[in-house]
C-alpha positions as CSV (number, residue, x, y, z in Angstrom):
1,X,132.4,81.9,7.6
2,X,131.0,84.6,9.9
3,X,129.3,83.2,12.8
4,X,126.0,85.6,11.3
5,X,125.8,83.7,8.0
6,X,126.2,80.0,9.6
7,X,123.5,81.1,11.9
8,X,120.7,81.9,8.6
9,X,122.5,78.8,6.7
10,X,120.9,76.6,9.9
11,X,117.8,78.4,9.7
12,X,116.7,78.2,6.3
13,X,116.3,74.8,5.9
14,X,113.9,75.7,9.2
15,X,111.9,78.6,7.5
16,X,111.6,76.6,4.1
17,X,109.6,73.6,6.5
18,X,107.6,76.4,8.1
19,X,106.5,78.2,4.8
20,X,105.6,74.3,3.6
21,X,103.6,73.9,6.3
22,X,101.9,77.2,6.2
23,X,101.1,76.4,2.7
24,X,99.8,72.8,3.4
25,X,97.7,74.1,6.0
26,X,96.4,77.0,4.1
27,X,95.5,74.6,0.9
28,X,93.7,72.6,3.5
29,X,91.9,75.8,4.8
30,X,91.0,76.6,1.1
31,X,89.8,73.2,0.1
32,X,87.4,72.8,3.9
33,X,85.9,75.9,3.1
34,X,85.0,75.2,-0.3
35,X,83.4,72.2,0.7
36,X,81.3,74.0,3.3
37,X,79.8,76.6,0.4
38,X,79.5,74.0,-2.7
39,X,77.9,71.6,-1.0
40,X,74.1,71.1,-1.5
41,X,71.4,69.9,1.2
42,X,74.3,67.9,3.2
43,X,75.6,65.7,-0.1
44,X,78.9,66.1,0.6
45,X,80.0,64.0,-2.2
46,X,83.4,64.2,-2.4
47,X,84.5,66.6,-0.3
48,X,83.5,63.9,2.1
49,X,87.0,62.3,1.9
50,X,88.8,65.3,2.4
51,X,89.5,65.0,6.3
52,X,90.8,61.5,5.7
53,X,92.9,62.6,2.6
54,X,94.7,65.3,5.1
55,X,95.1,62.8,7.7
56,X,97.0,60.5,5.6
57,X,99.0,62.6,3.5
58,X,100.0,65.4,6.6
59,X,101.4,61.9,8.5
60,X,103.2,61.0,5.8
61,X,104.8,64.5,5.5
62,X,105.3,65.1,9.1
63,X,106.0,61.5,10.6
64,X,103.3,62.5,13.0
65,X,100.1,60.9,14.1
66,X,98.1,62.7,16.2
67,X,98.2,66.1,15.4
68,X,97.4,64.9,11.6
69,X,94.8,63.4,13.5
70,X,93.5,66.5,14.7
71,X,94.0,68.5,11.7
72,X,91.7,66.3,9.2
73,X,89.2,66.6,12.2
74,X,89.4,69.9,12.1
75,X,89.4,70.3,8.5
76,X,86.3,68.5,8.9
77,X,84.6,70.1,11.2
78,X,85.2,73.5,9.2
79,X,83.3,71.9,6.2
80,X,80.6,71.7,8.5
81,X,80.2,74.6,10.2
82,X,83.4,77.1,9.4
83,X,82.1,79.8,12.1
84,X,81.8,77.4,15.1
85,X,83.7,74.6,13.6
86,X,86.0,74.8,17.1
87,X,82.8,74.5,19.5
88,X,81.8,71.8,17.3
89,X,85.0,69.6,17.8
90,X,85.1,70.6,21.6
91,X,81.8,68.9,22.1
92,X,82.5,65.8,19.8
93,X,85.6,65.3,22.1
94,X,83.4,65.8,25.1
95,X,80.8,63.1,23.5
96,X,83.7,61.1,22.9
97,X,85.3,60.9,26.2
98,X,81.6,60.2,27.5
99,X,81.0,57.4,25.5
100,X,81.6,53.8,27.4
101,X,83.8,52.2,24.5
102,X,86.6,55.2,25.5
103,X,86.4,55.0,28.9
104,X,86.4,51.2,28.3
105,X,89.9,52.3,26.3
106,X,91.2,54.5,28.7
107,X,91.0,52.1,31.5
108,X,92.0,48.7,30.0
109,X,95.1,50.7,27.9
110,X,95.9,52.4,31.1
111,X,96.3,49.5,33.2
112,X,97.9,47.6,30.8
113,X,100.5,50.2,31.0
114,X,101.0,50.0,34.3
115,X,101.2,46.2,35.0
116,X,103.8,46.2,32.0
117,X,105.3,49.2,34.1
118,X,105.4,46.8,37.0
119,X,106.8,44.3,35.2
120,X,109.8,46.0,33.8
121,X,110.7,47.5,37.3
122,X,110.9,44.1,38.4
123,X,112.8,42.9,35.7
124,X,110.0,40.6,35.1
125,X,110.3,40.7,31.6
126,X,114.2,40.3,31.7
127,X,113.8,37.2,33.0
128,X,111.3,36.1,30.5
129,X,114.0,37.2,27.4
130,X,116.4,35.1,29.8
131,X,114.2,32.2,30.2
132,X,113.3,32.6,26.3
133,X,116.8,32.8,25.2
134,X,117.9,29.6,26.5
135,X,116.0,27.8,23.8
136,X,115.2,30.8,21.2
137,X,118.6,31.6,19.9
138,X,118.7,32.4,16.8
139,X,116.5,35.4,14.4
140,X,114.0,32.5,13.0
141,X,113.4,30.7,16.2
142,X,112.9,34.0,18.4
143,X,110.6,35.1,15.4
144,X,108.7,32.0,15.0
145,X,108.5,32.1,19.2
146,X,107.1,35.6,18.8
147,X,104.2,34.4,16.7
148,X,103.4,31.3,18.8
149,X,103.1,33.6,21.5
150,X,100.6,35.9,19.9
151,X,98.6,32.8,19.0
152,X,98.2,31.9,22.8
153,X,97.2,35.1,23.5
154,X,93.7,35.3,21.4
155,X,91.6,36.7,23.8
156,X,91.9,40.2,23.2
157,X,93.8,42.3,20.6
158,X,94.8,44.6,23.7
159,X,96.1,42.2,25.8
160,X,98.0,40.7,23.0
161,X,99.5,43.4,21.6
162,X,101.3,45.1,24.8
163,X,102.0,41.3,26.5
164,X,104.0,40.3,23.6
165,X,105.8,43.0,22.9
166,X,106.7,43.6,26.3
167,X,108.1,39.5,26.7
168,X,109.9,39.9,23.4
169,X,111.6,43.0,23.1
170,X,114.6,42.4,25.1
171,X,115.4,39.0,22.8
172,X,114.5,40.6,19.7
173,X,117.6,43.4,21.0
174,X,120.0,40.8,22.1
175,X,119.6,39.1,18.5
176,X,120.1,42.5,16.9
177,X,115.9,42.4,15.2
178,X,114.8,45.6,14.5
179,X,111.9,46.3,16.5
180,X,109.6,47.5,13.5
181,X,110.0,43.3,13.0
182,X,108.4,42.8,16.5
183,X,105.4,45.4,15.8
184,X,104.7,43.2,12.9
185,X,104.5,40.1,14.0
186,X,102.4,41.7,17.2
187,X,100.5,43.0,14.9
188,X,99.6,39.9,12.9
189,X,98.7,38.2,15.6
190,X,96.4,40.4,17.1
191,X,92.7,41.4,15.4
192,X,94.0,38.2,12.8
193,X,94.1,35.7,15.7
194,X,90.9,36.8,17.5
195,X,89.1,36.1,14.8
196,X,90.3,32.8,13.9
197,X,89.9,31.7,17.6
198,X,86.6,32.1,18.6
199,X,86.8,32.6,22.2
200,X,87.4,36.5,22.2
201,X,85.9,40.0,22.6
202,X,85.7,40.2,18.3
203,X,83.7,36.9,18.1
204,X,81.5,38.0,20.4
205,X,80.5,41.0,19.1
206,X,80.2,39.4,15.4
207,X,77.8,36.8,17.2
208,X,75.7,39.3,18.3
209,X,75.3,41.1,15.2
210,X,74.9,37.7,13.4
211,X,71.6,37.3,15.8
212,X,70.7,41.4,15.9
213,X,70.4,41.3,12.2
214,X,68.5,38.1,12.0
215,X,71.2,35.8,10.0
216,X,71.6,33.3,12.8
217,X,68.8,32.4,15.4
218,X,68.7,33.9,19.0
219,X,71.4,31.8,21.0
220,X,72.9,30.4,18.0
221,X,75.2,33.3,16.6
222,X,78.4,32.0,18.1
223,X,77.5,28.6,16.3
224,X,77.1,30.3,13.2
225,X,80.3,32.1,13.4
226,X,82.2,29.0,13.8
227,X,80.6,28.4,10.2
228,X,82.3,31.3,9.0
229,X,85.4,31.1,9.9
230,X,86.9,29.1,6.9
231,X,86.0,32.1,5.0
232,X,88.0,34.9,6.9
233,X,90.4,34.7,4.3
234,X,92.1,38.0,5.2
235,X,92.8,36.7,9.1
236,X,94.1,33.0,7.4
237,X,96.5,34.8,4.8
238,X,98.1,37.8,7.4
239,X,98.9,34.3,9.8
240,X,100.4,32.5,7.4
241,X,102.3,35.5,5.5
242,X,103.7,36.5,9.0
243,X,104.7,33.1,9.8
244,X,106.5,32.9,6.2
245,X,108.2,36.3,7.2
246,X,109.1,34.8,10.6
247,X,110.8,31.6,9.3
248,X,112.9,34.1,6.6
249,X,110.5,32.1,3.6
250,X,109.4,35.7,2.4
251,X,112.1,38.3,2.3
252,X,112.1,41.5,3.8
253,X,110.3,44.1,1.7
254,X,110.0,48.1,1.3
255,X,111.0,50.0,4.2
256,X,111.4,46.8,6.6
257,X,114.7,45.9,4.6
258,X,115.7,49.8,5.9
259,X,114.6,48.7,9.4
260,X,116.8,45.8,9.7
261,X,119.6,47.6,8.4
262,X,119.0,49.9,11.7
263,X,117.2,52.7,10.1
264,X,113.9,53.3,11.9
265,X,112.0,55.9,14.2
266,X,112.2,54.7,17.7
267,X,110.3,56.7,21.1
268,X,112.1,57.1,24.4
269,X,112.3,54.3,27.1
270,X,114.3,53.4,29.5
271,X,117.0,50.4,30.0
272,X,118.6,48.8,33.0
273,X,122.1,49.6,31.8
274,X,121.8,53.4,31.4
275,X,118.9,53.9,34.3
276,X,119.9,51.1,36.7
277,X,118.2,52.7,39.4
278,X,114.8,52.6,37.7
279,X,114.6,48.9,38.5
280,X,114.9,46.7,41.3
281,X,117.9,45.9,42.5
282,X,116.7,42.1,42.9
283,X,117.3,39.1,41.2
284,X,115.1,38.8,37.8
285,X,112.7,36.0,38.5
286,X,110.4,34.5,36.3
287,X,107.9,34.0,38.5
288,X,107.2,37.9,38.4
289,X,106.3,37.8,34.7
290,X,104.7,34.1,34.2
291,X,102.5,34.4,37.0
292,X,101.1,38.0,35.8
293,X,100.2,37.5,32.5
294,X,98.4,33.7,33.6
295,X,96.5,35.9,36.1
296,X,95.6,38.4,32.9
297,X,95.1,35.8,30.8
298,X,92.8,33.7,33.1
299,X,91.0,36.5,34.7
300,X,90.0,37.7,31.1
301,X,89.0,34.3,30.5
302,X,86.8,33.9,33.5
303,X,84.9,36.9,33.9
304,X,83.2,36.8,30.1
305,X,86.2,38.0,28.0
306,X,86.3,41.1,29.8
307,X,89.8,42.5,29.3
308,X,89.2,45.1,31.9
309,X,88.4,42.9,34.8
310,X,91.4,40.6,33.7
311,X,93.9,43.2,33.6
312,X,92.5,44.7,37.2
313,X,93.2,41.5,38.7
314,X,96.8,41.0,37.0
315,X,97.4,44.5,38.7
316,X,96.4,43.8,42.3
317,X,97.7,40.4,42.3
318,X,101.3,41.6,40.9
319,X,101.4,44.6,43.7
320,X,100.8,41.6,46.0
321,X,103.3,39.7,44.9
322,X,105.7,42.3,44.2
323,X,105.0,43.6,48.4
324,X,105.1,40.1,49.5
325,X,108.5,39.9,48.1
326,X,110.2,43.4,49.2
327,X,110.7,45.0,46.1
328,X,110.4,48.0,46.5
329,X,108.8,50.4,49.1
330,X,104.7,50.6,48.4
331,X,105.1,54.3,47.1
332,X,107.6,53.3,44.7
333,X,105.3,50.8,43.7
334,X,102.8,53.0,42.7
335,X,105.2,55.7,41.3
336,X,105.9,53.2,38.7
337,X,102.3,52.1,38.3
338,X,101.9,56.0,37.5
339,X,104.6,56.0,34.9
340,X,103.3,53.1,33.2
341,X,99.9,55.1,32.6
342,X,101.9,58.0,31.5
343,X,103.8,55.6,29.0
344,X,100.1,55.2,27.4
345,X,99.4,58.9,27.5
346,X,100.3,59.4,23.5
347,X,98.1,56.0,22.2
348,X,95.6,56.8,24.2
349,X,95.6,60.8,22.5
350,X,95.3,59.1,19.3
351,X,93.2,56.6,19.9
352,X,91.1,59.6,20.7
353,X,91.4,61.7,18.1
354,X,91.2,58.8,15.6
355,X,87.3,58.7,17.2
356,X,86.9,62.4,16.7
357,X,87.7,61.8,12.9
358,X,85.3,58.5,13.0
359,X,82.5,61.5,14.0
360,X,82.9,64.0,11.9
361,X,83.3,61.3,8.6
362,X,79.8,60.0,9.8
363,X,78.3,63.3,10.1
364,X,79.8,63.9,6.6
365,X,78.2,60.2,5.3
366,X,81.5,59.6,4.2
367,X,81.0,55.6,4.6
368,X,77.6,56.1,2.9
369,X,78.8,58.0,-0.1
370,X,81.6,55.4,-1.0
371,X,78.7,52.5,-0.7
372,X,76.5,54.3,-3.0
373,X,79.6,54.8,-5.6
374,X,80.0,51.0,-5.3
375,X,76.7,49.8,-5.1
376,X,76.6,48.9,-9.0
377,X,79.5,46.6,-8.9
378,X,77.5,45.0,-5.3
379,X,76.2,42.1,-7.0
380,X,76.6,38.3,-7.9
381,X,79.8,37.2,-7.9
382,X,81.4,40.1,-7.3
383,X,80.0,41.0,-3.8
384,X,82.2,39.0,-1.6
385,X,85.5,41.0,-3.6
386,X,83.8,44.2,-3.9
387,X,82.7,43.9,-0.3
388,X,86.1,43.3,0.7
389,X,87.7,45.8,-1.0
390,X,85.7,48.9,-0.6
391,X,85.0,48.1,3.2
392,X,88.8,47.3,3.9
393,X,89.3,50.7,2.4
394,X,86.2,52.5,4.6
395,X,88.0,50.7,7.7
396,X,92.2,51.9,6.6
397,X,90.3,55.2,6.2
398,X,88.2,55.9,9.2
399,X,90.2,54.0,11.7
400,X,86.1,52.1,12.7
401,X,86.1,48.3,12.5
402,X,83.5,46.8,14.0
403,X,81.6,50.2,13.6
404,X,82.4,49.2,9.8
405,X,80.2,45.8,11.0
406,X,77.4,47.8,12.0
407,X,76.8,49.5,9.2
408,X,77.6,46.8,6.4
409,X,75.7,44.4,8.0
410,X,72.2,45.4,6.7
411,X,73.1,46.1,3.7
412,X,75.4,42.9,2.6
413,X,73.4,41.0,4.0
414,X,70.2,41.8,1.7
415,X,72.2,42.2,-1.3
416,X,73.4,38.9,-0.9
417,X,70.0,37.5,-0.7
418,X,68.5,39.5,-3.4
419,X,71.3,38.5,-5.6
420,X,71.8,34.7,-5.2
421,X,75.7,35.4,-3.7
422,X,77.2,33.1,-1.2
423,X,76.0,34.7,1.7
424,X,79.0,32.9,4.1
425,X,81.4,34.2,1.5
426,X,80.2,37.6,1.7
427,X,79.8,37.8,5.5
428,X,83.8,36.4,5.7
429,X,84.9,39.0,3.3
430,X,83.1,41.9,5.5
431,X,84.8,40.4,8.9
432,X,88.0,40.3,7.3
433,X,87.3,44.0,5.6
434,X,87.6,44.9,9.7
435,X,90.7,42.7,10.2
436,X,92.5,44.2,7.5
437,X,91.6,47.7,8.6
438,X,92.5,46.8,12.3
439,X,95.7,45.4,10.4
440,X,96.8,48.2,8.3
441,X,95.4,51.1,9.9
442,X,98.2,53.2,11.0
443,X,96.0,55.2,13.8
444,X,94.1,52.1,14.5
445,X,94.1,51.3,18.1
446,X,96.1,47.9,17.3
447,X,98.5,49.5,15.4
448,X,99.3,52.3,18.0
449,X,99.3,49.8,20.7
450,X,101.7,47.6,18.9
451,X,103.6,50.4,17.9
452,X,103.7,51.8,21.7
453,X,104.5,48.8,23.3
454,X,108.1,48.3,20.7
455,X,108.9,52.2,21.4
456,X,108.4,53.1,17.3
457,X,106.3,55.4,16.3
458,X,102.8,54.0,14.7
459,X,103.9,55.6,11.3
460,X,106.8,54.1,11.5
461,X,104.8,50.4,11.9
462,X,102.5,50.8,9.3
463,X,104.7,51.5,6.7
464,X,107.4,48.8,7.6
465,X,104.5,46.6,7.3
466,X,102.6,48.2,4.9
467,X,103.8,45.4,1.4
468,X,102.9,42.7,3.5
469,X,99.9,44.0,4.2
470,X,99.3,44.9,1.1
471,X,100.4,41.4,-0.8
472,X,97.8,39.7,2.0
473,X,94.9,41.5,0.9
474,X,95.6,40.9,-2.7
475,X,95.4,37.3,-2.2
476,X,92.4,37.4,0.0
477,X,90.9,39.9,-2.7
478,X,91.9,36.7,-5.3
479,X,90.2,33.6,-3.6
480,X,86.9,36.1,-3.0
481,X,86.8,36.4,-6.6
482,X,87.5,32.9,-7.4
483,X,85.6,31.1,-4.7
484,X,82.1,33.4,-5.9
């Protein structure tokens, strides 16, 4: 075949994806602007779901997060205000990046990466997988270890989600585990297991909305909560189906089986055997990785739950130990510190964008206008299902959970007054509406981290994850309705 014809046989399939995509985009185009001249006094009805519809359905096409992201922002943002529908993102990024909770992001997520940057480079966590191996040797006890070691971590979804992953990836390769296994069981074990254990950063923002909105007394919110907790049925049900999974009770489902067989969408990292000189050329010692996460750990603990203050201490005290014991020249120290908070670079760009979509859906009521639709249905028995179901759905959506809290609060509460429903069942199935969302979510920020810190890619995560995410919140959707 003439080198000329191989070359346009190469490109077509090429061209055909571009004309696709031109297409996509252009229906998108078509369907923003219609939205921004059928719409009447700011009912957006509707059209209101259509940045979240292109978000979902461009990842699944593309395999891409963030710039799906972006483009049901923008799509948005056009049904707004199609002539300065650009200016108006710009300045919702801007309000974004001002607002306390994303510098709060940046910072904890950044560090994180950094310590676990530090870690690696000092064959910390090597030593950990050694360590680990000795006892964990074969796929159900390294599995099973995995989840006992997200349980001990309950202070923080953050901290739980990179710590894990980063002690058990290099076990989970040895034993030949996909990694999409890893993100799940990280996963599982992050939003589910702060909620069942009191003592972190979710419990305490529930207890202050339990006592904001008058349900508990002042002081006694956190008392109350403990109340509640027998009914987060979603948090009990994702344990114990991950621990099922773990111990090879449940088979592998859906796109996990594929996973396991090797077939999954890994991101770049580095190993000791093909980049030996991007690690210290001394002895792995466990001491470099135990006594770094107890410092996290602790220093969370101490200073109020705050995982910021707990991972700024982890750092400083690791750079000590790490100068104390030669490692490396201080420069290279911080070189890697650097490259750690360039490993986060691409979570903490979706993270970001996913808050961009969370302000254009509010300015397009899109929460509202899905409550309203439901709002028959609200009532009697049914609230605690409905309430579930349609708030799981608003959090897997908008990628907001315990913004979800602050807006179903005042009106779950009341209903469940007005109409004689179990008012602890309904609160349990709006807490675990945010868990599953946390959960599912694949541009959730525990999802991305979880996916980040096992080098897939978030899609990748949800979706090998997705049926038993799915089968948990059919049961918890079951004993709602049974329980009422």
């Amino acid at each position: 075949m003439p080198r000329y014809v191989q070359t346009l046989a190469s490109q077509a399939p090429f061209h055909r994806t571009t004309q696709f995509g031109l297409l996509y985009l252009g229906l998108v185009l078509v369907a923003s602007l219609s939205g921004y001249m059928l719409i009447d006094d700011d009912q957006y009805g509707l059209f209101s779901l259509l940045p979240t519809t292109v978000v979902i359905s461009m990842a699944l096409l593309t395999h891409r997060t963030l710039e799906a992201l972006l483009a049901g922002a923008l799509s948005g943002f056009i049904m707004v205000s199609p002539a300065t529908a650009v200016q108006d993102m710009a300045a919702s990024g801007m309000a974004v990046m001002q607002d306390p909770t994303m510098g709060w992001i940046i910072l904890v997520c950044g560090l994180l990466g950094s310590l676990i940057g530090l870690l690696q480079f000092a064959r910390g966590t090597e030593a950990f997988s050694n360590a680990s191996g000795r006892y964990l040797k074969t796929r159900r006890s390294a599995l099973l270890g995995s989840v006992g070691l997200g349980i001990l971590i309950f202070i923080d979804d953050y901290l739980n989600a990179m710590t894990v992953s980063a002690a058990m990836k290099r076990l989970i390769d040895k034993l030949k585990i996909s990694r999409s296994m890893l993100a799940y069981i990280v996963d599982s074990t992050a939003a589910p297991i702060c909620l069942l254990i009191p003592f972190s950063t979710w419990a305490i923002y529930l207890s202050g909305l339990l006592e904001s909105h008058e349900v508990a007394e002042t002081g006694q919110g956190f008392s109350y909560y403990l109340t509640l907790i027998p009914y987060l049925f979603y948090p009990w049900v994702a344990l114990a189906m991950v621990t099922l999974v773990a111990a090879g009770l449940i088979p592998l489902l859906g796109k996990m089986k594929q996973a396991e067989r090797g077939s999954e969408e890994r991101t770049p990292e580095s190993n000791e055997e093909d980049n030996p000189e991007q690690f210290t050329q001394r002895p792995a010692r466990l001491i470099n990785f135990l006594l770094p996460v107890a410092t996290l750990i602790l220093a969370t603990w101490i200073f109020d739950i705050d995982a910021l203050i707990g991972v700024a201490f982890a750092l400083l005290l690791t750079l000590a130990l790490f100068v104390a014991q030669d490692m490396a020249p201080l420069n290279r120290l911080f070189d890697e510190i650097i490259t750690g908070l360039q490993f986060m670079l691409v979570p903490l760009g979706i993270v970001f964008s996913a808050f961009i979509l969370q302000d254009i859906n509010e300015q397009l009521s899109l929460a509202d206008t899905l409550i309203e639709w439901v709002m028959p249905v609200m009532s009697g028995k049914w609230l605690p299902a409905v309430t579930f179901l349609v708030l799981a759905g608003l959090a897997f959506a908008t990628g907001s959970f315990w913004g979800i809290y602050a807006i179903a609060f005042p009106i779950v509460v009341p209903l469940a007054l007005a109409t004689d429903a179990s008012l602890p069942l309904a609160l349990g199935a709006m807490i675990s509406a945010g868990a599953f969302g946390s959960h599912a979510c694949f541009f959730g920020d525990s999802t991305v981290l979880s996916a980040r810190g096992c080098n897939i890619t978030p899609l990748q995560h949800a979706l090998t994850q997705l049926p038993y995410v799915l089968i948990a919140a059919v049961i918890s959707t079951l004993l709602f309705i049974v329980l009422a």
